[in-house]
C-alpha positions in Angstrom: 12.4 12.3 14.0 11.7 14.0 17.1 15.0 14.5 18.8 18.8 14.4 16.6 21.2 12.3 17.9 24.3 14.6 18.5 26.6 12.0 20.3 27.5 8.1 19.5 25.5 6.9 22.3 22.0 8.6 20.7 23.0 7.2 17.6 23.1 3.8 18.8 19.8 4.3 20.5 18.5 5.5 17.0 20.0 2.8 15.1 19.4 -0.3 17.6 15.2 1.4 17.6 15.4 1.1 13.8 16.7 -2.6 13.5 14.4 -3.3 15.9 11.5 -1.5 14.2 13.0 -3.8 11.2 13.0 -7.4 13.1 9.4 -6.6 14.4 8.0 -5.5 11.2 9.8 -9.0 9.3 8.3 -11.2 12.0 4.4 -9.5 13.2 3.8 -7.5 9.9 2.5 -4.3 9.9 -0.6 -4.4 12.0 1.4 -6.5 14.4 4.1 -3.4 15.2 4.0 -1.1 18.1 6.5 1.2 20.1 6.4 -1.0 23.2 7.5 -4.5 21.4 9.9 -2.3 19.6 11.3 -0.6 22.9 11.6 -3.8 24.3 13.0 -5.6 21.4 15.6 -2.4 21.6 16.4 -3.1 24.8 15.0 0.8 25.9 12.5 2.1 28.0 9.2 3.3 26.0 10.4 6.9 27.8 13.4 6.5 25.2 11.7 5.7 21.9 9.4 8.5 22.4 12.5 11.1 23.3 13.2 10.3 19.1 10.0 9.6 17.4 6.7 10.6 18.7 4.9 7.7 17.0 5.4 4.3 15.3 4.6 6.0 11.9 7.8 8.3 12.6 10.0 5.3 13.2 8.3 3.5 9.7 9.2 7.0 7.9 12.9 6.7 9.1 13.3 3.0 8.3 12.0 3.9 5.0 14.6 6.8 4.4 16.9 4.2 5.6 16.3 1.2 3.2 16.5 3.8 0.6 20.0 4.6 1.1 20.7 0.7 1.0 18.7 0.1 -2.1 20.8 3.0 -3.7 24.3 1.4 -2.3 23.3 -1.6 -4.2 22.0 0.3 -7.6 25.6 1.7 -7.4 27.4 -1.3 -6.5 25.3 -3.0 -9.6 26.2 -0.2 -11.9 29.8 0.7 -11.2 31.5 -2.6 -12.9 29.1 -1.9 -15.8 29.6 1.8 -16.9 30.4 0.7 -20.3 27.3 -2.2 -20.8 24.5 -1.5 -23.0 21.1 0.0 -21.2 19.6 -3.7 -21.1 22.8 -5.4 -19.5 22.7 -2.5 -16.8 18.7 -2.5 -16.1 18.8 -6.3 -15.6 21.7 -5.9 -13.1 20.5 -2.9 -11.4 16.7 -4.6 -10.5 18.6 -8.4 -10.0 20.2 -6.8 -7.2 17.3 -4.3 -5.6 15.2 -7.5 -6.0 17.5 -9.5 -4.2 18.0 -6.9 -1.3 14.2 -6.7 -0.6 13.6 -10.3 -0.9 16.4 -11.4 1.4 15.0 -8.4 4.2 11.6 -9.4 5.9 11.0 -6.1 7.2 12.0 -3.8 3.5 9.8 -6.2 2.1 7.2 -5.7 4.3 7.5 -2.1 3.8 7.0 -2.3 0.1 4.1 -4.5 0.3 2.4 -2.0 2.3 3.8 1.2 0.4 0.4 2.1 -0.4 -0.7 2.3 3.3 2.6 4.6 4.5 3.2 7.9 4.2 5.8 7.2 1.9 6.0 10.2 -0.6 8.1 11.9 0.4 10.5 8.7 0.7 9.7 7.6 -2.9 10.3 11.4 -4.3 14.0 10.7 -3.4 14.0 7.6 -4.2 12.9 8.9 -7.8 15.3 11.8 -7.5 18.5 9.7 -7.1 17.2 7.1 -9.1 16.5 9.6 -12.1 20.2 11.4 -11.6 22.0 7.7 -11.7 20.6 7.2 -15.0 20.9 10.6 -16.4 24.4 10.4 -15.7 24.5 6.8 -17.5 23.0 8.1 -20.8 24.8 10.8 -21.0 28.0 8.7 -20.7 26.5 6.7 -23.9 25.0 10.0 -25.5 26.0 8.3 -28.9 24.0 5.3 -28.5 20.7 6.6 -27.0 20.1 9.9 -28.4 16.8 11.0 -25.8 15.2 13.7 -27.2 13.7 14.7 -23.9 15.6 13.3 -21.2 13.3 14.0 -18.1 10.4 12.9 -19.1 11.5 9.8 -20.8 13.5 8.8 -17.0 9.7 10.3 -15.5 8.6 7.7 -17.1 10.5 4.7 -17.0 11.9 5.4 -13.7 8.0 5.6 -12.2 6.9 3.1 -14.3 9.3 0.4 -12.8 9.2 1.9 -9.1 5.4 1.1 -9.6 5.9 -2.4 -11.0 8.3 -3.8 -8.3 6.3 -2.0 -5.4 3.2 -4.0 -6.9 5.1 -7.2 -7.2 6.1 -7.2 -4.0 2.5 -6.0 -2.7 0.9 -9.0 -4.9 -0.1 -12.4 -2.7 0.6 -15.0 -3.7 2.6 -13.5 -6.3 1.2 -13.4 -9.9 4.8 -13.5 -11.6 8.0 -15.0 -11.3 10.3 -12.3 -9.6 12.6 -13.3 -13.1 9.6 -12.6 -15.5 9.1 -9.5 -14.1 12.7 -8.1 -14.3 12.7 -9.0 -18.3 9.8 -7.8 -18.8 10.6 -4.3 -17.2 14.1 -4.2 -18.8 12.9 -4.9 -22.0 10.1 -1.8 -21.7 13.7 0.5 -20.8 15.6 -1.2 -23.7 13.1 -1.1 -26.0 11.9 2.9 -25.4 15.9 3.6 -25.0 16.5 1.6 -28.8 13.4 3.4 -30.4 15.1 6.8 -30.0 18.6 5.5 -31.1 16.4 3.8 -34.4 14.7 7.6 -35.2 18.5 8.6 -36.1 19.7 9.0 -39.2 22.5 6.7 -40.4 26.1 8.2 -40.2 
């Protein structure tokens, strides 16, 4: 972003550029979107846009930062009631409800079916990061039932791993898999890598 909004009226500009940037995305698709539809659609000048993001990449980047923090509202809304649920219970949950959020947004969805053609890495590294620190905190709340001998890499892992899946679901046309299919499967793989470990222990 080119310019910080200090005061409520740049923050409005910002966030009525961004639903915009949204709306257009949902409706022309990628190659469709550019700064003057979504000035207009804003209701601002093109002189205005381009006093907070210098190019329609820069307004893609900050939509992306921003569905991330609503995809992570709904992983903790998902997880909260289910602190105490075994690893299966809570990875179905968790991907029911990110599912649901990208399917039910035009524009997110249009931004994960084209994640391979955004500069997205940076975005997906925090995605990964708070993904990796929700679940971290999770097993260690059941340290007795899923005794991971090497924590990081096993969440490197599984946490990439599904990232990956659902971006290439979502990427897929016409899609290969039911969106339900795809959920067991991945919370299976989780269940069944977190089980192994908890298998390898000795009996008490």
């Amino acid at each position: 972003m080119r310019k910080q909004p200090s005061q409520k009226r740049s923050s409005q500009m910002v966030a009525a550029l961004l639903e915009a940037t949204a709306l257009e995305l949902g409706e022309r698709g990628l190659d469709g979107l550019t700064t003057n539809r979504i000035a207009q659609r804003a209701g601002a000048s093109i002189g205005s846009l381009y006093q907070y993001f210098d190019s329609k990449e820069a307004l893609l980047e900050a939509l992306l930062q921003q569905q991330v923090g609503r995809l992570m509202a709904v992983v903790y809304q998902r997880l909260r009631p289910l602190l105490g649920a075994d690893v299966g219970t809570v990875t179905r949950a968790i991907l029911a409800g990110i599912f649901e959020q990208v399917e039910q947004d035009k524009g997110q969805r249009e931004l994960v079916r084209n994640w391979h053609r955004l500069h997205a890495g940076a975005v997906f590294q925090a995605l990964e990061r708070d993904m990796t620190e929700v679940c971290r905190q999770y097993l260690l709340r059941h340290a007795d039932e899923y005794r991971i001998d090497n924590l990081p890499a096993t969440l490197f892992v599984l946490i990439n791993s599904v990232q990956y899946t659902t971006a290439r679901y979502f990427s897929t046309e016409p899609l290969l898999l039911g969106r339900d299919e795809v959920i067991e499967a991945l919370s299976r793989m989780v269940e069944t890598l977190c089980l192994s470990w908890k298998a390898d222990q000795p009996a008490k």
